[in-house]
N, C-alpha and C positions, 0 to 999 in steps of 0.2 A: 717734413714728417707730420704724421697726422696727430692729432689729440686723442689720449689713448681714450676720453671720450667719448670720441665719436667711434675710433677705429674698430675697439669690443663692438657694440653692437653691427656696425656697418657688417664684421664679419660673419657677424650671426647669422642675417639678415642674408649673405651672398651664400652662407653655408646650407641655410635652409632651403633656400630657392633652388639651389644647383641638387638637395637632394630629393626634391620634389620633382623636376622636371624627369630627374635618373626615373624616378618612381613610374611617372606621368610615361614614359618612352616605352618602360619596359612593361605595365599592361597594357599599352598600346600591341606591342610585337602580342604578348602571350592569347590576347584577343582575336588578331589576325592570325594566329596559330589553330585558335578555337575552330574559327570561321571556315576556315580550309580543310579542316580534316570533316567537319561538320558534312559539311557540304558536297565532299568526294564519296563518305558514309553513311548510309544509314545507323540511325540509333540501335545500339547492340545491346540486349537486359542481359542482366548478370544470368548465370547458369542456373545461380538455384532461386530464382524467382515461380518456375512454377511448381517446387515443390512447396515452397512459400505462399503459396495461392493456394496447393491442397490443402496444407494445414489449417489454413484460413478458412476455406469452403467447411470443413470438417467440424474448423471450432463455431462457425454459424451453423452448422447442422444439429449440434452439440447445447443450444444455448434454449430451446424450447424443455430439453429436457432437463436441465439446469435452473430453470426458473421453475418449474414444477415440485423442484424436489426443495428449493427455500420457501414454496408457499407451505409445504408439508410439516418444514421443519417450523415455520410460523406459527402454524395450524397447533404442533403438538405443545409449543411452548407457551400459547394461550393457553390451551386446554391446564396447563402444568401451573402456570398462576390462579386459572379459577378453581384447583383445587385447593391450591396453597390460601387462597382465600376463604374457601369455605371452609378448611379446618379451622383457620384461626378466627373467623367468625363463632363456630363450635366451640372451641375453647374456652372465647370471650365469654359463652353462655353460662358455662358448670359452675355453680356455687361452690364457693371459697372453699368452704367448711368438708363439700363433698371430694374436692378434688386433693387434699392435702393428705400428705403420708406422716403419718405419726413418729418423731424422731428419737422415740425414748427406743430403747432397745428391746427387745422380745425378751419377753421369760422363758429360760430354761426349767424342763417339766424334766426329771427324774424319777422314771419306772425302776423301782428296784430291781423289777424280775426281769425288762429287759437289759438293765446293766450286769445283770450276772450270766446271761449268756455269753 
């Protein structure tokens, strides 16, 4: 009887091998399966390959006018900060004194003769 030892691994060892060779055999076959059908047939594309190719020609067709319209939207949203900058440059200008609202409240002015109508 062997030493259980040895005997664990030895069976490891004869488990892995014999599942590798299984491995080793059987894409051996599905290869020579490849190879024979390969070669009785030409390559066949799927069906909707050229309607996949339309769409494609379509979205390259598609893609001059695409870029056109993000240089515009570029274009407007420059234009939208160098106004936002010149206001606030403008703003920066108005003396303190001019640009403040006075927080007391308005006086009420009481016309007699319009409150009797």
């Amino acid at each position: 009887m062997l030493n259980p030892d040895v005997a664990v691994p030895l069976a490891a060892v004869i488990a892995t091998v014999v599942l590798l060779a299984a491995g080793w055999t059987r894409h051996r076959e599905r290869m020579a399966a490849l190879r024979s059908t390969n070669t009785a047939s030409p390559a066949v594309l799927p069906a909707d390959v050229e309607t996949r190719l339309a769409r494609l020609e379509q979205s390259i067709a598609a893609l001059p006018a695409l870029e056109q319209s993000v240089d515009a939207i570029a274009l407007e949203i420059e234009r939208i900060g160098e106004g936002q900058r010149f206001l606030t440059r403008l703003l920066s200008e108005v003396p303190p004194k001019a640009g403040r609202v006075d927080a007391r409240p308005a006086e009420v002015i009481h016309d007699p003769a319009r409150d009797a109508q």
